[in-house]
C-alpha positions as MATLAB code, in Angstrom:
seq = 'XXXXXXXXXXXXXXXXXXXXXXXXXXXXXXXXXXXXXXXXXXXXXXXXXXXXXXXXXXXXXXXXXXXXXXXXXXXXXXX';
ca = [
       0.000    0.000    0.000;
       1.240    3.149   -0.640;
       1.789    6.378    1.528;
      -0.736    9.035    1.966;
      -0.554   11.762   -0.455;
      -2.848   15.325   -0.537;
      -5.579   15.412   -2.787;
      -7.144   18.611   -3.776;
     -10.938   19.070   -3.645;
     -13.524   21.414   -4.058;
     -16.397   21.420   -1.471;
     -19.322   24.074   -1.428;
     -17.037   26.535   -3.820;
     -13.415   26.156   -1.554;
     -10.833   24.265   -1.826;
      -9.633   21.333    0.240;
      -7.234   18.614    0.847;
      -7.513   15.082    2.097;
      -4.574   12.474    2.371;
      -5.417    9.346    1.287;
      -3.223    6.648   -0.547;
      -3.140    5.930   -4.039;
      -5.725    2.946   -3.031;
      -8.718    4.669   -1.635;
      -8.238    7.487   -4.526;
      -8.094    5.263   -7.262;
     -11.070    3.194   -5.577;
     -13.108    6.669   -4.965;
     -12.456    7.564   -8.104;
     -13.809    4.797  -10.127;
     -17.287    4.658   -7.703;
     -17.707    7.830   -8.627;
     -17.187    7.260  -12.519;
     -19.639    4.485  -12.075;
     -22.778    6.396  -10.427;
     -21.989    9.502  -13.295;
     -20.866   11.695  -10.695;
     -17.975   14.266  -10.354;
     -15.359   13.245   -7.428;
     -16.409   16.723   -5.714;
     -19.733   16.310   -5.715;
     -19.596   12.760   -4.497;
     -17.069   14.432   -2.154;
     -19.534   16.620   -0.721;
     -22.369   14.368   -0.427;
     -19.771   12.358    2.370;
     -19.094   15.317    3.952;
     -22.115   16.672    4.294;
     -23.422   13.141    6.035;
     -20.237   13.040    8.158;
     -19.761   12.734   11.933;
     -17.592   15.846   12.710;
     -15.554   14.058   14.902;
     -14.033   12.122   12.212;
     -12.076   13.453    9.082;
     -13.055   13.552    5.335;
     -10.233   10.866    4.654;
     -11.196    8.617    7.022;
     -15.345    9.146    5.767;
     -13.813    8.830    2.300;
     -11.901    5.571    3.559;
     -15.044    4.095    5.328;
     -17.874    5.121    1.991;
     -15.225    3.004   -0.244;
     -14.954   -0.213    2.249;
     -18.386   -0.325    2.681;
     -19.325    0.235   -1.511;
     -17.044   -2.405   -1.828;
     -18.764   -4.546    0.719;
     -22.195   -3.814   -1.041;
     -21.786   -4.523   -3.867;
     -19.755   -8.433   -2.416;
     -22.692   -8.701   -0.894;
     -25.145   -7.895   -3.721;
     -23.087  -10.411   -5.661;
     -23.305  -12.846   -3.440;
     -27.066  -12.517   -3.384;
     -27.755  -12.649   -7.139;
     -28.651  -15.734   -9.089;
];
């Protein structure tokens, strides 16, 4: 796995940064190709459902395990 680097973001018009590794942004990245979205808007929508007392990395980190574990389980579930 690789080390954490800053990625740039735009949220509600400003700027931001998260550090996340290569990994998550690659992952994040392609989930939000798949739904049709832009990464900043899919961004926001995490942000804006976020517990405050945990980062935007770490809600980014958690949103991609658990897509991932969706869509195992919706897999696992079809015919």
């Amino acid at each position: 796995m690789s080390r954490p680097a800053k990625r740039s973001l735009t949220l509600k018009g400003h700027r931001t940064s998260v550090s996340l590794e290569d990994e998550f942004w690659q992952a994040f990245c392609q989930i939000a190709a798949e739904r049709g979205m832009p990464i900043n808007a899919l961004a926001a929508e995490i942000d804006e459902a976020r517990d405050l007392d945990c980062g935007l990395a770490s809600e980014i980190r958690l949103f991609v395990l658990n897509s991932y574990r969706e869509q195992i389980a919706r897999q696992a579930t079809s015919p």
